[in-house]
C-alpha positions in Angstrom: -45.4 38.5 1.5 -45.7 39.9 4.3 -44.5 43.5 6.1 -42.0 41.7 8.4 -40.8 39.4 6.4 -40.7 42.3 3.7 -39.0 44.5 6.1 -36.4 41.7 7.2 -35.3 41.1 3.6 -34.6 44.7 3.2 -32.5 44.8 6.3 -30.5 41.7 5.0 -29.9 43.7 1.5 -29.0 47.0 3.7 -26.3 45.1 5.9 -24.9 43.2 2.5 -24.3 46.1 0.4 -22.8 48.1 3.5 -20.5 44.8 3.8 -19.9 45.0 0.1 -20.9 41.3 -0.5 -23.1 40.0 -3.6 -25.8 37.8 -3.1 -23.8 34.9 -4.1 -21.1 35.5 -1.8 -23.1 35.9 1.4 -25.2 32.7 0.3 -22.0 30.8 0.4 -21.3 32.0 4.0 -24.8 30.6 5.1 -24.6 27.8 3.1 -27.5 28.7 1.1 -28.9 28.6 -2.3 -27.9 32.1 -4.0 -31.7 32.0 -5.7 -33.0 31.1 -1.8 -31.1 34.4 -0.6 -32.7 36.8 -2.9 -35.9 35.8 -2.1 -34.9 35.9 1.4 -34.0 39.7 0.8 -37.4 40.7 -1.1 -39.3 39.0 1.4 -40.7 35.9 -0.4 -39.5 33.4 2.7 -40.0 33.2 6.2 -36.1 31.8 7.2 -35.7 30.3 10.1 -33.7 31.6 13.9 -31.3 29.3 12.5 -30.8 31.1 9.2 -31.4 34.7 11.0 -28.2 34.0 13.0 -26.0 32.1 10.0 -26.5 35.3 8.2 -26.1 37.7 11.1 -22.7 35.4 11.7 -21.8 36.6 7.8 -22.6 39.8 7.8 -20.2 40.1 11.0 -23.3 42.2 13.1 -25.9 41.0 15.4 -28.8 39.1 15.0 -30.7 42.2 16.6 -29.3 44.0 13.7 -31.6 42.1 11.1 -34.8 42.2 13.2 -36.8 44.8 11.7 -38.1 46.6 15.1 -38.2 50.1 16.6 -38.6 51.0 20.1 -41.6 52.0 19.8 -42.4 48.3 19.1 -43.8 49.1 15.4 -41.5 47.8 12.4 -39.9 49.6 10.4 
């Protein structure tokens, strides 16, 4: 795993529970496996742009939202 993809996944869990969606709801949004999206949120996967934007497109926010990036260009 690594930090990014670590750091994404905890982004994707932030934005769900403020949403107040389960895993198995927001997997059926994306049209994705429920076991594919928590690996997704503890980092085990790197998801494709595709996938980035289906969920930002669930979670109602924008993609930028997930991208786990300050403006200091570290991540967070």
């Amino acid at each position: 795993m690594s930090e990014l993809t670590v750091s994404f996944g905890l982004k994707v869990r932030e934005q769900r529970k403020l949403k107040k969606l389960t895993q198995e709801k927001l997997a059926l949004l994306c049209n994705i496996d429920r076991s594919y999206m928590g690996r997704i949120e503890r980092g085990e996967v790197n998801i494709t742009l595709e996938k980035i934007f289906a969920l930002a497109k669930a979670l109602d926010i924008s993609p930028l939202k997930l991208i786990p990036y300050d403006e200091n260009n570290k991540y967070e």
